[in-house]
Rosetta silent file (secondary structure, phi, psi, omega in degrees, C-alpha in Angstrom):
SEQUENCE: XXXXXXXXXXXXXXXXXXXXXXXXXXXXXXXXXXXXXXXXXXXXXXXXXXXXXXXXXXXXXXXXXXXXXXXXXXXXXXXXXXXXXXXXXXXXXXXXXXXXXXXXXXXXXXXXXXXXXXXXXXXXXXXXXXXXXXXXXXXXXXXXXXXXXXXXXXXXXXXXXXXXXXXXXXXXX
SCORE:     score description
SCORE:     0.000 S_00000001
   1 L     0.000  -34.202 -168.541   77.073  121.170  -14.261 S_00000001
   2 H   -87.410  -22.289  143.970   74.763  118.431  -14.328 S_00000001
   3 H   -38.557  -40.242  166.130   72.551  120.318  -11.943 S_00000001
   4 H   -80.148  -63.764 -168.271   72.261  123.444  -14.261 S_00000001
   5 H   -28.106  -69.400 -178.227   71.663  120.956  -17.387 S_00000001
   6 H     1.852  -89.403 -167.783   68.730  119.836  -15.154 S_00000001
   7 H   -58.460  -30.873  176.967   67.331  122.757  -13.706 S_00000001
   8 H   -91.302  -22.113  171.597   66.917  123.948  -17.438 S_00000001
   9 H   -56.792  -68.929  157.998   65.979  121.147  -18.933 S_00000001
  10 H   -28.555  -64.518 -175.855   62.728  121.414  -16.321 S_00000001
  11 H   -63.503  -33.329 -171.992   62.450  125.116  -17.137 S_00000001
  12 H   -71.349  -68.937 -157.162   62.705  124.241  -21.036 S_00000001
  13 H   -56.065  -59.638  156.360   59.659  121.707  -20.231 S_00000001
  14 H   -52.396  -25.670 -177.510   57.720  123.622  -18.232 S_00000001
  15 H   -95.623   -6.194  160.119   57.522  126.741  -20.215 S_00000001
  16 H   -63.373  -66.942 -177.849   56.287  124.188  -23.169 S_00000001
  17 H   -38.911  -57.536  173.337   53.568  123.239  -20.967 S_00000001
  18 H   -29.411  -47.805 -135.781   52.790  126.814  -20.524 S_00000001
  19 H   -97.921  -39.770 -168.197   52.537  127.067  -24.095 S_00000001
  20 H   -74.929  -25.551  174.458   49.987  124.302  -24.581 S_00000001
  21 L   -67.801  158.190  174.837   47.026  126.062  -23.479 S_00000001
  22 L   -45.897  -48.344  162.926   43.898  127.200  -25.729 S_00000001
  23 L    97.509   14.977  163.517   44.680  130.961  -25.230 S_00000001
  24 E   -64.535  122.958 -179.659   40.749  130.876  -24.933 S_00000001
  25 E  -112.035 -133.853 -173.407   39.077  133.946  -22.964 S_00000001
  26 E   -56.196  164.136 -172.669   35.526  134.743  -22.230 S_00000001
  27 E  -119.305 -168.057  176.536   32.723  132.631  -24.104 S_00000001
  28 E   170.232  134.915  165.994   28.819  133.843  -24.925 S_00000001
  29 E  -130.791  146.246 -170.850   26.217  131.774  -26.173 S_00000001
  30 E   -98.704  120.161  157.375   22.849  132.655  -28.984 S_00000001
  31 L   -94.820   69.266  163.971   19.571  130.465  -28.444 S_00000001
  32 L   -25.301  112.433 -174.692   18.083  130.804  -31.806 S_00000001
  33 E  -104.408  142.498  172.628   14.798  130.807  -31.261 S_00000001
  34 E   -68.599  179.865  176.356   12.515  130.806  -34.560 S_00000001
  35 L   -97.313 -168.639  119.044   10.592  133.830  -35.562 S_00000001
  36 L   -12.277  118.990 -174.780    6.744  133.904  -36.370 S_00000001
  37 L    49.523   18.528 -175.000    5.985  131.078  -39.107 S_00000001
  38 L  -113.894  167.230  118.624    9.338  129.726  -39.143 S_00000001
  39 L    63.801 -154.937 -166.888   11.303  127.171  -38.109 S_00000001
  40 L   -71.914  137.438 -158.678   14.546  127.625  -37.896 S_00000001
  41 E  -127.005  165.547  143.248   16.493  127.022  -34.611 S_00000001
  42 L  -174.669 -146.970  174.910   20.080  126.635  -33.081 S_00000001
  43 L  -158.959  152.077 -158.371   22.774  127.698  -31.034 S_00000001
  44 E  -134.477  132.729 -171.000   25.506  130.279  -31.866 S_00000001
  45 E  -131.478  172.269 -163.617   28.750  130.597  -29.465 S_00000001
  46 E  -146.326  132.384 -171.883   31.334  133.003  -29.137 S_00000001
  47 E  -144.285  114.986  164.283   34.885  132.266  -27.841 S_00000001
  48 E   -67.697  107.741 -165.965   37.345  135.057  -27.319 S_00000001
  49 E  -133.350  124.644 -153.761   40.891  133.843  -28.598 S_00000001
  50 L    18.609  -80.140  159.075   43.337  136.473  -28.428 S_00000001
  51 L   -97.669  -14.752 -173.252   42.469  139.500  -30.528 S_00000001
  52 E  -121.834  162.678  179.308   39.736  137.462  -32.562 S_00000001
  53 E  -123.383  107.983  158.736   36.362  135.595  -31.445 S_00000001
  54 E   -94.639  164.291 -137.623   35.539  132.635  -32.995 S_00000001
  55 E  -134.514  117.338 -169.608   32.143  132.428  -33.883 S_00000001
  56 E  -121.667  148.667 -175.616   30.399  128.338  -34.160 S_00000001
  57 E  -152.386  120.263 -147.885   27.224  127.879  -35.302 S_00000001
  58 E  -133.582   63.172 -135.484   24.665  125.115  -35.431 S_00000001
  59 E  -114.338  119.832  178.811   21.297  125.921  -37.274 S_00000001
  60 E  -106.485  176.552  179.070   17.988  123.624  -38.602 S_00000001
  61 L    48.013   52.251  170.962   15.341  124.574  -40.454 S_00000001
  62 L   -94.739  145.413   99.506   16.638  126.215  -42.744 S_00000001
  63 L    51.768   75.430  150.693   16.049  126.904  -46.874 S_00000001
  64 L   -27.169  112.961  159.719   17.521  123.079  -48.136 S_00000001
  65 L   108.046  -21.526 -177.208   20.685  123.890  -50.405 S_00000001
  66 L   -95.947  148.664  177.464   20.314  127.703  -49.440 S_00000001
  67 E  -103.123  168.964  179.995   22.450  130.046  -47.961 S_00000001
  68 E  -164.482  140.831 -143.793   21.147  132.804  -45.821 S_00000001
  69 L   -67.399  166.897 -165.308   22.408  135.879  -44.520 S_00000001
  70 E  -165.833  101.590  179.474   23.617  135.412  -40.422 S_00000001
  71 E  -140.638  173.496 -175.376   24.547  138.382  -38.717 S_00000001
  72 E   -91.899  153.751 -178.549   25.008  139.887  -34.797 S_00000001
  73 E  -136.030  166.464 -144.664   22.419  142.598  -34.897 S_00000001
  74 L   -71.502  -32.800  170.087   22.412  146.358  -32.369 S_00000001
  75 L  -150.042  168.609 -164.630   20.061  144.511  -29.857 S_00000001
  76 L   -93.183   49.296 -175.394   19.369  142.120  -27.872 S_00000001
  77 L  -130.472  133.655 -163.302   15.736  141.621  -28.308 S_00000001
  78 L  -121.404   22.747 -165.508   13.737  139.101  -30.009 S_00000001
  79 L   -64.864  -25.005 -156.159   10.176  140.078  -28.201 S_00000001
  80 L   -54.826  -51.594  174.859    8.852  141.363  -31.682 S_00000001
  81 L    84.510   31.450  144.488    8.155  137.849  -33.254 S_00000001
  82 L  -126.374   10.795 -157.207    9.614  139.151  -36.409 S_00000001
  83 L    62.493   11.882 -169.348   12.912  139.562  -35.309 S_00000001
  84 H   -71.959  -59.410 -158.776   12.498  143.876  -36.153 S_00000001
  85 H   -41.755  -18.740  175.509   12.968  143.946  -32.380 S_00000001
  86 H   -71.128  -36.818 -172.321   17.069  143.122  -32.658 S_00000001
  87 L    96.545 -168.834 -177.972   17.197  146.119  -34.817 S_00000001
  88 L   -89.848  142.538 -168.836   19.757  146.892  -37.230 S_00000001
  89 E   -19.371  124.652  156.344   23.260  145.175  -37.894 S_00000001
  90 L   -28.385   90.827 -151.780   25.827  146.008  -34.908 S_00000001
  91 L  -129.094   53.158 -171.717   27.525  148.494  -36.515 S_00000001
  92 L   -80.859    1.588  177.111   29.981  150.326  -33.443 S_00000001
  93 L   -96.643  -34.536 -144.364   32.589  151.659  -35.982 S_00000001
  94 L   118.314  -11.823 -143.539   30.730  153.253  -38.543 S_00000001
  95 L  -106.599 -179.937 -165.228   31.565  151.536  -41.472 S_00000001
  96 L   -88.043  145.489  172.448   29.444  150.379  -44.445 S_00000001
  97 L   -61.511  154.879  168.953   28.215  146.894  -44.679 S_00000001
  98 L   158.631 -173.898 -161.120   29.876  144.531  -46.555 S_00000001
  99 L   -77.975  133.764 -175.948   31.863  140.682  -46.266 S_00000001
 100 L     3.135  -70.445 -162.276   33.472  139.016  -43.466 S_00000001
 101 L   -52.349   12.791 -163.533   36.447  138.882  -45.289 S_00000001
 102 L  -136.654  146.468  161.101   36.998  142.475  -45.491 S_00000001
 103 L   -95.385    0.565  124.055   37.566  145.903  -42.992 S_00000001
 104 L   -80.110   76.810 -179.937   34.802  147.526  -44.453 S_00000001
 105 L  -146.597  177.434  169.640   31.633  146.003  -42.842 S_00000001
 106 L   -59.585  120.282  178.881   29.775  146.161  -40.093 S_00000001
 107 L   -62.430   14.684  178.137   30.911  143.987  -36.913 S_00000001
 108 L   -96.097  -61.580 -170.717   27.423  142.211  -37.059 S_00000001
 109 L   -31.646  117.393  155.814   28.731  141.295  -40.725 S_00000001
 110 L  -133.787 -160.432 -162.483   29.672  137.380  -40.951 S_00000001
 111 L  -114.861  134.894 -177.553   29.618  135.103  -43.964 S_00000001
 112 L   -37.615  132.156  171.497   26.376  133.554  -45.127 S_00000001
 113 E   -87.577  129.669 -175.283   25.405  129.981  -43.472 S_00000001
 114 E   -95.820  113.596 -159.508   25.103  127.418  -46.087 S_00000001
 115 L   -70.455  178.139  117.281   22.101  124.912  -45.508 S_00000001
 116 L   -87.664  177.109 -141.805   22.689  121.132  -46.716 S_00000001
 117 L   -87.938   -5.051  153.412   19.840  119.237  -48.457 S_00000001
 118 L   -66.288  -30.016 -155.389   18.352  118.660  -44.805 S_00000001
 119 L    86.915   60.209  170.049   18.506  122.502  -43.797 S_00000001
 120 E  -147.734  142.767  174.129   21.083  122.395  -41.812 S_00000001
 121 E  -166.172  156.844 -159.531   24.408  123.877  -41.576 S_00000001
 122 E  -135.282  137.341  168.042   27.145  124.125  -39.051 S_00000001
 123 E  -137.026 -175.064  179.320   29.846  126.648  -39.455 S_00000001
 124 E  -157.653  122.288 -170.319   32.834  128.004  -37.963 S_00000001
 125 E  -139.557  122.929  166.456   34.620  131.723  -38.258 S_00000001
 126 E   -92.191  122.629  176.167   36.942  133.895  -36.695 S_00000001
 127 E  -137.906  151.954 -172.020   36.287  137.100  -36.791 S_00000001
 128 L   -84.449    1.179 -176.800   38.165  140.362  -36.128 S_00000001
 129 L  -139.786   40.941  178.877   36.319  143.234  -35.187 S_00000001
 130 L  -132.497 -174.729 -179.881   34.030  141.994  -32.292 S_00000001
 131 E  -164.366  143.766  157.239   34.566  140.637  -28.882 S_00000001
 132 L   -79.454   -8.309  178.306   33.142  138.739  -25.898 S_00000001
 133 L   -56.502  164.118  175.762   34.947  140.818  -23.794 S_00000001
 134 L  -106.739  155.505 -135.850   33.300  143.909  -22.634 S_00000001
 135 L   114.309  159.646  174.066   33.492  147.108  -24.756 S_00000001
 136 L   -20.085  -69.387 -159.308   32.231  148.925  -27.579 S_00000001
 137 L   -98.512   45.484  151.287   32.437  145.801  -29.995 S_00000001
 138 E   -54.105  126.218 -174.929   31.272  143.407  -27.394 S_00000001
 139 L   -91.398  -36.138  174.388   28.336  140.788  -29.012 S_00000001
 140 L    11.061   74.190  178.604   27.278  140.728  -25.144 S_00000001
 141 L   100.960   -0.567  165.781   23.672  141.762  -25.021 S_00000001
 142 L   -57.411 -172.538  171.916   23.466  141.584  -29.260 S_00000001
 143 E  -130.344 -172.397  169.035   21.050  139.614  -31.168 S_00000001
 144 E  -143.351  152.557 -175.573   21.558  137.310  -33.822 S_00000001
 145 E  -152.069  137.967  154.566   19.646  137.069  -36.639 S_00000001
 146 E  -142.596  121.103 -139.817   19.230  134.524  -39.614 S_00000001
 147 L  -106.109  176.517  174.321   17.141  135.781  -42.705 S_00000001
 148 L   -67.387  -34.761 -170.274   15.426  134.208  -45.614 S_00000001
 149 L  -119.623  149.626  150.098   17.990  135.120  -48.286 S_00000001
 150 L   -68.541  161.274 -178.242   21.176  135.395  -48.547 S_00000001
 151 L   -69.991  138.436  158.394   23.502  138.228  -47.607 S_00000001
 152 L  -105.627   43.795 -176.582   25.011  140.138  -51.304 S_00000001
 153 L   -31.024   63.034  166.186   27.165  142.093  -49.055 S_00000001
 154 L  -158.940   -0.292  167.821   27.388  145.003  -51.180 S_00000001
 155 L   -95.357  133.054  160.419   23.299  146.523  -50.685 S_00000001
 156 L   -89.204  129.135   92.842   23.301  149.273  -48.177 S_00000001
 157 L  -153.195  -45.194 -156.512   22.590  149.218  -45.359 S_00000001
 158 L  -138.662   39.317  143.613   22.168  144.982  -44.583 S_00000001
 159 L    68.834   32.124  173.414   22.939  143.139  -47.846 S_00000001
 160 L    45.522   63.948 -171.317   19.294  142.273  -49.343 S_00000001
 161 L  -125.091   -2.583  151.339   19.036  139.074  -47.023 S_00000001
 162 L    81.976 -176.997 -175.707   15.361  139.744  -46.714 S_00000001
 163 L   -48.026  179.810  170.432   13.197  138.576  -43.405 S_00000001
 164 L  -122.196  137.215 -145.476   14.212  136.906  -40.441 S_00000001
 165 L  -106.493  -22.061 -173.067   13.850  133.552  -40.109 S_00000001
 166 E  -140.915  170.484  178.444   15.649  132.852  -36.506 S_00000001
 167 E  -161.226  115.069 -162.447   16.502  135.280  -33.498 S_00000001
 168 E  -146.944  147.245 -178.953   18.670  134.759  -30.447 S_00000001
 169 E   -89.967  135.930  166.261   20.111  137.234  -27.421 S_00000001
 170 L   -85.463  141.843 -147.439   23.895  136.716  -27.030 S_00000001
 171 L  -153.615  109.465  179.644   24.289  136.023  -23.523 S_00000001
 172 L   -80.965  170.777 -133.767   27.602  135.440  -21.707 S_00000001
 173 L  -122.241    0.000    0.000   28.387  131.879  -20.513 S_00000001
């Protein structure tokens, strides 16, 4: 008997350990780069954690105090030096722009980054209808873009957020 107690007691322990891990899958990292007469800089990562990616973000030169719209955009190219070259929001279901928080937007759609009185702002998000993974809603080979204004994520097509102030290729890691 005290041999089964054991042997399960082990198995009870071990399948905790098991248990313990991140549940983290592929990663992908953004090298904001600034646009033409800007800036603004960072680095934007992507971590696959079960069904959702969260999405960290680390951005200067920014608007002091301001928010500004921050979205994955249809490509990955920043050659333009106005950012036009990413193209328009990542958009592989169809649906109409509009806010993170919702399942009608675009999968480019995230929630505005909010500068502090430096210009700086560091965020964190999970979001549900993208992936590092490959497939359709893969940021893989995206862009990133962060504009002058903020996103009102309710103007169609890309939420009045105005110029582009940073640009980065999503790149897996």
């Amino acid at each position: 008997m005290r041999k089964v107690f054991l042997a399960l007691a082990i198995a009870v322990a071990l399948s905790g350990c098991a248990g313990t891990g991140t549940g983290e899958g592929p990663r992908a990292t953004a090298q904001l780069q600034p646009t033409k007469g800007n800036s603004t800089s960072g680095i934007v990562e992507f971590v696959q954690v079960g069904s959702k990616v969260r999405v960290s973000a680390n951005v200067t030169g920014l608007k002091p105090g301001q928010e500004h719209g921050f979205h994955v955009h249809e490509s990955g190219d920043c050659s333009s030096g106005d950012g036009m070259s990413a193209k328009g929001h990542f958009n592989p279901h169809g649906k109409p722009h509009g806010h993170g928080g919702t399942t009608e937007r675009h999968a480019g759609d995230m929630p505005n980054l909010k500068a502090d009185a430096n210009g700086n702002a560091s965020t964190s998000v999970e979001l549900d209808v993208i992936a590092v993974a490959a497939g359709p809603a893969s940021v893989v080979g995206r862009g990133v873009i962060v504009h002058v204004q903020p996103d009102d994520y309710k103007s169609q097509p890309v939420g009045n957020a105005g110029a582009r102030m940073a640009c980065g290729v999503v790149r897996a890691n």
